[in-house]
N, C-alpha and C positions, 0 to 999 in steps of 0.2 A: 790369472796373470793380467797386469794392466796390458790395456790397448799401445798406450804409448812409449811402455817399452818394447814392446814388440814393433812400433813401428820406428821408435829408436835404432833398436839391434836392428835392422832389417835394412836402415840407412847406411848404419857405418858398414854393414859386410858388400853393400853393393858398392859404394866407394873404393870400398879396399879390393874387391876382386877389378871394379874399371881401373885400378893406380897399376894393379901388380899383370894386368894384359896386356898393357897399354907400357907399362917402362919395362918392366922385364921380359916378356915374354914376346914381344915386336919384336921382329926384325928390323935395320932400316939403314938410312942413308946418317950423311951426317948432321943434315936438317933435323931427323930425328931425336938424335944423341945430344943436338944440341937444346933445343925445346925442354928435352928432360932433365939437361942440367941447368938451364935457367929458372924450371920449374922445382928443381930439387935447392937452387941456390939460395930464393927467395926464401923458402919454404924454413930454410936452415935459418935465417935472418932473425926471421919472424922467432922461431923457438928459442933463436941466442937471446933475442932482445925481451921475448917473455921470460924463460929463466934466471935473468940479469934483474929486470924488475922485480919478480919473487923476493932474488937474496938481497938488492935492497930494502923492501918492505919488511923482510926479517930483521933487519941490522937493526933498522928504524924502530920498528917495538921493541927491539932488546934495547937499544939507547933510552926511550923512554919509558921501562920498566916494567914492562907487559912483553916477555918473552912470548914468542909463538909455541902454543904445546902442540900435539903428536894431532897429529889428524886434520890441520888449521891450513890452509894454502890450496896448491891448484889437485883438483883431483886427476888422480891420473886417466882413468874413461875419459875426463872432459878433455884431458887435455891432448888427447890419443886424438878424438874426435873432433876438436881443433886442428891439429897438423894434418889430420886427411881432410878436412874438408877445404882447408887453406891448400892444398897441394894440389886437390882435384881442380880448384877452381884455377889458381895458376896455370896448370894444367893444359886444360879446355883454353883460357885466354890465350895463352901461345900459341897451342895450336889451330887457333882461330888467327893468329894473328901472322903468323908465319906460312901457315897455307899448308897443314899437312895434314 
């Protein structure tokens, strides 16, 4: 097995057990609740306005005649692995920034 999927996988599942202790599993005030919804709001922005680009970029080849076939766009790993790493960082800067 390569090295760098292995140090791949080993990134996304540490992100994702720090997102799901840290928002779900915390207890907290409403400092808390809040930081996670600004981190979760953000987070939402970024995926609306990447999957907006997508379906423009689809339109756009189909208008000039090179439709998109089956497999052609954002992979889903990558794009999984975008929104946690976009989320953590948000994240962390809230809660750097807000003090908690």
């Amino acid at each position: 097995m390569d090295w760098v999927k292995v140090v791949y996988a080993f990134v996304l599942l540490a992100c994702a057990v720090y997102i799901l202790s840290v928002t779900f599993f915390a207890r907290g005030d409403e400092r808390k609740k809040f930081i996670n919804r600004k981190a979760q709001s953000y987070t939402f922005g970024v995926v609306f306005g990447t999957l907006i680009f997508e379906i423009i970029n689809v339109i756009v080849q189909t208008f000039r005649g090179n439709p998109a076939s089956y497999g052609e766009g954002i992979s889903p790993l990558m794009f999984l692995t975008i929104i946690i790493v976009i989320y953590m960082g948000t994240l962390l800067f809230y809660r750097n920034k807000y003090g908690d």
